[in-house]
NUDRENLO-581459 format. One line per 4 residues: number of its first residue (from 1); for each residue x, y, z of N, C-alpha, C, O, CB. Coordinates in pm, 1 decimal. Glycine has a CB too. Layout:
N
NUM = X:Y:Z:X:Y:Z:X:Y:Z:X:Y:Z:X:Y:Z  ... $
***
This chain:
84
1 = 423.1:9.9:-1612.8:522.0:-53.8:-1528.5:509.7:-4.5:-1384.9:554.8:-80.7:-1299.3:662.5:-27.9:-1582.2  459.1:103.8:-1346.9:461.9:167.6:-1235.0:350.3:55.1:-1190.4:385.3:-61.3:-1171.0:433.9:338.2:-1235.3  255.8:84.5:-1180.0:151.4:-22.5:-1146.5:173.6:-131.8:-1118.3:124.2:-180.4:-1016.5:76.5:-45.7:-1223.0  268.4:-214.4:-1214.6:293.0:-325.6:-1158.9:385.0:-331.0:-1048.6:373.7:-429.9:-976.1:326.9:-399.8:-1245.7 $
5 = 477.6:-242.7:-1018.6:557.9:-206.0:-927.8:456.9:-162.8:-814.2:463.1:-215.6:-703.2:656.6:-102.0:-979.4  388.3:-91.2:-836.6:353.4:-35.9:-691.5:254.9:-143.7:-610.4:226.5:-152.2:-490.9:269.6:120.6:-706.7  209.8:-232.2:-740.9:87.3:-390.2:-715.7:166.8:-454.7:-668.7:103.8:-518.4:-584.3:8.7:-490.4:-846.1  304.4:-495.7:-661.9:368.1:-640.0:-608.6:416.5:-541.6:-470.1:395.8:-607.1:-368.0:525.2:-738.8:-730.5 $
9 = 463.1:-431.3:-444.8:523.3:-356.5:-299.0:360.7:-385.2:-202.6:357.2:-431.6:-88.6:579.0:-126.6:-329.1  242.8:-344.9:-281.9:175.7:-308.9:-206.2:64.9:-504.2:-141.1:10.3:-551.5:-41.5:97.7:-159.4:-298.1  85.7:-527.8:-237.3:49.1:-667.3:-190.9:171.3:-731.1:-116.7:149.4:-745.5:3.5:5.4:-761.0:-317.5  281.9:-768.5:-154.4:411.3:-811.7:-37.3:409.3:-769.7:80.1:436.1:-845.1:173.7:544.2:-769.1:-65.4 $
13 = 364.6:-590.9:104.7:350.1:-533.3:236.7:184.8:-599.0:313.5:147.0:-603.6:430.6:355.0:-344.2:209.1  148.0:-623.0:240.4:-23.7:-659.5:280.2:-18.1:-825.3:298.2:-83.2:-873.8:390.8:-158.9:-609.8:126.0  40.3:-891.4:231.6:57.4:-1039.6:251.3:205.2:-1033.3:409.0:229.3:-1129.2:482.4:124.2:-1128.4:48.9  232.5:-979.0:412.1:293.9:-997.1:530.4:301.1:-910.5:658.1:396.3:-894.3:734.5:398.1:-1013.5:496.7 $
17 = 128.6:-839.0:663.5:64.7:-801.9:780.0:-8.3:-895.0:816.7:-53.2:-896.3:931.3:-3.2:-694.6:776.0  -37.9:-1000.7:719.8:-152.8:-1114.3:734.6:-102.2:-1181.3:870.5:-182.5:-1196.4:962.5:-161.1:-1237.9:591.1  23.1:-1219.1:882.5:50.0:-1350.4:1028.6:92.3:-1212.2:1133.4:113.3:-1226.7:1253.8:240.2:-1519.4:1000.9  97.6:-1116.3:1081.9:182.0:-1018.1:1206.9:68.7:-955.7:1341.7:-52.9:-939.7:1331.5:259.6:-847.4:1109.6 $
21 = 107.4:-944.0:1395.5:22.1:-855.3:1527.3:-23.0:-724.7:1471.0:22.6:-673.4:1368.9:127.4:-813.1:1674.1  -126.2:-670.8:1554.7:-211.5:-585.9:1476.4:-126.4:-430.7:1503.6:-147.7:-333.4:1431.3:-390.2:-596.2:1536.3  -44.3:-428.6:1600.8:37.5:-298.1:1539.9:130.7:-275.6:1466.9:142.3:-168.8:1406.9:81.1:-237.9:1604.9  247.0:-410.2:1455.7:334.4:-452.7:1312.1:211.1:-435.0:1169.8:224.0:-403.3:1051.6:400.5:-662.0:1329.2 $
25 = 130.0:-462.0:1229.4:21.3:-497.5:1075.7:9.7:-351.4:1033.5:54.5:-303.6:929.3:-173.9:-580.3:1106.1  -60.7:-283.9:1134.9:-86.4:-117.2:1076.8:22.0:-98.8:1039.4:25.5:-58.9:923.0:-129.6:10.0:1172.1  162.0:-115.8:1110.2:278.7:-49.0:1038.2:308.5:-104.9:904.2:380.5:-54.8:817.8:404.6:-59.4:1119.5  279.1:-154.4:902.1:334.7:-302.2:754.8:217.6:-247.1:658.5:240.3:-270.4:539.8:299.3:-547.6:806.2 $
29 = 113.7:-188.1:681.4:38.5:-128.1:638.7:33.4:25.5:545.7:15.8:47.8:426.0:-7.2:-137.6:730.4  51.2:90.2:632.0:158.2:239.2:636.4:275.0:270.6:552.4:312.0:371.3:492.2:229.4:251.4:766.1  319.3:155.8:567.6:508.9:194.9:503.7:469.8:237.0:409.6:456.8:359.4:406.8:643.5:75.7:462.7  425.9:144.0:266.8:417.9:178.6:154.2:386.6:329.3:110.6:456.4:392.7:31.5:340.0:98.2:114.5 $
33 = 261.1:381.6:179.4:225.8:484.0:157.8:270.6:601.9:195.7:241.3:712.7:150.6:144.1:476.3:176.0  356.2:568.1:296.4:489.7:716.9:340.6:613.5:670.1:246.7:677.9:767.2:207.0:568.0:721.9:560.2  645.0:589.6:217.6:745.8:557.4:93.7:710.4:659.9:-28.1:775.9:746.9:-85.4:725.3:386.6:35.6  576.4:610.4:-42.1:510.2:718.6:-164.1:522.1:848.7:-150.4:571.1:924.4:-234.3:364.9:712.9:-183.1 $
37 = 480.4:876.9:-50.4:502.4:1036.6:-22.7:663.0:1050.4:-11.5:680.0:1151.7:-79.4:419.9:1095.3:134.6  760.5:1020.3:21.9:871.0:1026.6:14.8:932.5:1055.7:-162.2:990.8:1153.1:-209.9:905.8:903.1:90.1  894.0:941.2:-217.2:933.0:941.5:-368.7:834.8:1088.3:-406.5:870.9:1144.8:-509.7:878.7:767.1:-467.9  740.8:1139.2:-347.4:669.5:1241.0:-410.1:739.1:1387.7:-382.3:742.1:1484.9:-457.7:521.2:1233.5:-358.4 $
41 = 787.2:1374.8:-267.0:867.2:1475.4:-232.0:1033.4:1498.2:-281.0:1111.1:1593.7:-277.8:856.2:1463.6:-98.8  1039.6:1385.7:-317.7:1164.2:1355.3:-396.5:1176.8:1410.4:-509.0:1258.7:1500.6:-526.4:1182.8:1232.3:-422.6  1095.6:1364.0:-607.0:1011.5:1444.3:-714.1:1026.3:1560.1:-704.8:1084.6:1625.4:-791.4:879.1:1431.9:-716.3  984.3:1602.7:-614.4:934.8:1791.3:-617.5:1038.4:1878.8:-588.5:1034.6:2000.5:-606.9:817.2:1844.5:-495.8 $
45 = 1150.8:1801.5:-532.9:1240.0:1896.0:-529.8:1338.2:1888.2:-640.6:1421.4:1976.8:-660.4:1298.4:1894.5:-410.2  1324.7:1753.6:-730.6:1397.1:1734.1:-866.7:1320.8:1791.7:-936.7:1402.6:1811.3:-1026.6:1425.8:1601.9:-921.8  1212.4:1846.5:-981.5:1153.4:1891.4:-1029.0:1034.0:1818.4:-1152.5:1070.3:1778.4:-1263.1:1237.1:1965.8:-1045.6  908.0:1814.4:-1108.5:807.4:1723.2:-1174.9:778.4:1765.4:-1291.0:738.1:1876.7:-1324.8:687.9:1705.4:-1109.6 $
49 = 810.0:1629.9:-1381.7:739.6:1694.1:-1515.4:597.3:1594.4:-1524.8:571.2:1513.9:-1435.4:857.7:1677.4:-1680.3  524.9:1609.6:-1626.2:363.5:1551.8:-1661.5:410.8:1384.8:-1624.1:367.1:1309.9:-1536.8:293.2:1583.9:-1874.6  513.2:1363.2:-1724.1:546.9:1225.3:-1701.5:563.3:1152.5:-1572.7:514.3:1042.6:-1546.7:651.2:1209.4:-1757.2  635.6:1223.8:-1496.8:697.1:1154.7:-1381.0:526.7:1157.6:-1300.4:488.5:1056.9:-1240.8:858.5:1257.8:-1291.1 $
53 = 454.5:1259.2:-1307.5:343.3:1293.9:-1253.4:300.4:1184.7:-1257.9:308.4:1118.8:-1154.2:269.8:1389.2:-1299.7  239.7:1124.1:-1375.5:162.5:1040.1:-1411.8:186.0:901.8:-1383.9:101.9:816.7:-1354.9:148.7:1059.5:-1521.1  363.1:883.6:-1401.2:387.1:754.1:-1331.6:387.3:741.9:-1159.2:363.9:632.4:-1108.1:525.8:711.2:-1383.7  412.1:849.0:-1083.7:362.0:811.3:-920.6:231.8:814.6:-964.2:212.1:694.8:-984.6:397.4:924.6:-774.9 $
57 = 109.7:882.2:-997.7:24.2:869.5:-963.3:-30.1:682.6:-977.1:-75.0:606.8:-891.1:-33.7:981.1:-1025.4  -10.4:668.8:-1072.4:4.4:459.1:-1126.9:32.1:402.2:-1043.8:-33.6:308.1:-999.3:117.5:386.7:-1231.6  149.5:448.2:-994.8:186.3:381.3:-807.9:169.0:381.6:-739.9:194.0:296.0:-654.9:243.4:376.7:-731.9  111.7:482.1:-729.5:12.4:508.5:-578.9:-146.8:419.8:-636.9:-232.4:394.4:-552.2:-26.9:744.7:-537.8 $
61 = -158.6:399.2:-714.6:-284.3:301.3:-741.8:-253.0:207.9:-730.6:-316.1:128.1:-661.3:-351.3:292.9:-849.6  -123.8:171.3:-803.9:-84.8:-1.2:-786.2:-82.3:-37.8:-627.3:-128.7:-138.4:-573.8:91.9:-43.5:-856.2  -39.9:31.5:-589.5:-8.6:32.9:-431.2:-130.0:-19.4:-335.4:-139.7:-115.0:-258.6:26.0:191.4:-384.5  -219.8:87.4:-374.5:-343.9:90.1:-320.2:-442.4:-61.3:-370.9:-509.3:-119.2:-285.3:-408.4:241.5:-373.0 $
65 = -440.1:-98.9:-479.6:-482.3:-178.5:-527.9:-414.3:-308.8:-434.5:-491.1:-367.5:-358.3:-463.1:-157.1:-669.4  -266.4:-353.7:-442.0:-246.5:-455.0:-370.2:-245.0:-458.1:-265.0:-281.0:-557.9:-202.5:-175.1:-499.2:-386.9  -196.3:-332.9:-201.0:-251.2:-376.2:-14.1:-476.6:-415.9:-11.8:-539.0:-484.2:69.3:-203.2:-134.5:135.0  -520.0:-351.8:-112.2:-687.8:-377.7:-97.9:-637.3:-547.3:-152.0:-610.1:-623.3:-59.0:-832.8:-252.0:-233.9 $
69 = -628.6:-587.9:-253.4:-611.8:-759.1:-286.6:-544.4:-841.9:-165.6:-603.8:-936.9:-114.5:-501.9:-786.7:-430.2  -403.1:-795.8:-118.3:-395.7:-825.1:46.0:-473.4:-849.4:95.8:-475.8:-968.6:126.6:-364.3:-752.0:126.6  -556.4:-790.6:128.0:-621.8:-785.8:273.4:-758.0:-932.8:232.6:-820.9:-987.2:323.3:-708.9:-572.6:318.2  -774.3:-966.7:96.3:-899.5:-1036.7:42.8:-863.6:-1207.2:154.6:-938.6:-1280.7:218.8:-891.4:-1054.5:-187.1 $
73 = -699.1:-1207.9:125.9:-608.6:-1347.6:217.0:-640.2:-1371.2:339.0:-638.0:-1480.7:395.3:-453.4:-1333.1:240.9  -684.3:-1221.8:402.7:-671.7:-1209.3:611.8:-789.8:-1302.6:589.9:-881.9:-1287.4:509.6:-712.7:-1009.5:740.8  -770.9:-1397.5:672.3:-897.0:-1457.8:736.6:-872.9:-1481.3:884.7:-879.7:-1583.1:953.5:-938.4:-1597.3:667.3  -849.4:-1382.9:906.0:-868.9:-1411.4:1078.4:-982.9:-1400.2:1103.8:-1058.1:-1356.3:1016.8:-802.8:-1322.0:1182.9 $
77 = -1028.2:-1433.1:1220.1:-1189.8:-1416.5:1289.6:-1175.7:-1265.3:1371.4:-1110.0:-1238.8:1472.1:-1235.9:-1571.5:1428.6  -1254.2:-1186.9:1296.7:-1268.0:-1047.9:1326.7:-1377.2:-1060.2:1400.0:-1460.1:-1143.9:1364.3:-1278.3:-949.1:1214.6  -1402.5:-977.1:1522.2:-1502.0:-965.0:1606.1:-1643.3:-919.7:1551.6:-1659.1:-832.7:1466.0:-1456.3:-882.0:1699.5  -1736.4:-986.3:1609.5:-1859.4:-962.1:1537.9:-1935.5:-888.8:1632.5:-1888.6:-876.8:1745.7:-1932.1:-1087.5:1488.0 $
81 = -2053.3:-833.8:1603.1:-2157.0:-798.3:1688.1:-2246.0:-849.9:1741.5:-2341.3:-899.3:1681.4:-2204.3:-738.4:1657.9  -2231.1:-848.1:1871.5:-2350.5:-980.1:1952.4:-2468.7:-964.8:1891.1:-2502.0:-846.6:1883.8:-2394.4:-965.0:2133.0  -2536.2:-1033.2:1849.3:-2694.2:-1074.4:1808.3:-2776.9:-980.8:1860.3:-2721.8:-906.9:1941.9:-2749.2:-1216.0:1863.0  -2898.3:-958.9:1838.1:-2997.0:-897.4:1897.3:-3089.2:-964.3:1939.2:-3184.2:-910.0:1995.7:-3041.4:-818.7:1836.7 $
***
């Protein structure tokens, strides 16, 4: 379940850097993953057991996984390298 949780935050944040300007985008980018660290630090001061371990770690993949599937949508025209 974590996974799928951290796959729909992390693609929603990545599908809606797609129309944004490129410093909303990095930020829209970012959040998720200081969110994570937030819930990780959250954790640590409630105190981590194997379980809880194992489910951030799922989220932080799911996460990672949908902002990478995100980004497959951008089709903007990214600058190329002049020819040789």
């Amino acid at each position: 379940m974590s996974v799928v949780i951290g796959l729909a935050v992390g693609l929603a944040f990545s599908l809606a850097a797609i129309p944004a300007g490129r410093r909303l985008a990095t930020l829209l980018m970012v959040v998720p993953m200081v969110g994570w660290f937030v819930l990780l630090t959250i954790g640590i001061d409630a105190g981590l057991t194997s379980g809880r371990t194992t489910r951030l770690g799922l989220g932080l993949l799911g996460i990672l996984l949908g902002l990478t599937i995100g980004q497959v949508f951008d089709r903007r025209d990214h600058p190329r390298r002049p020819r040789r």
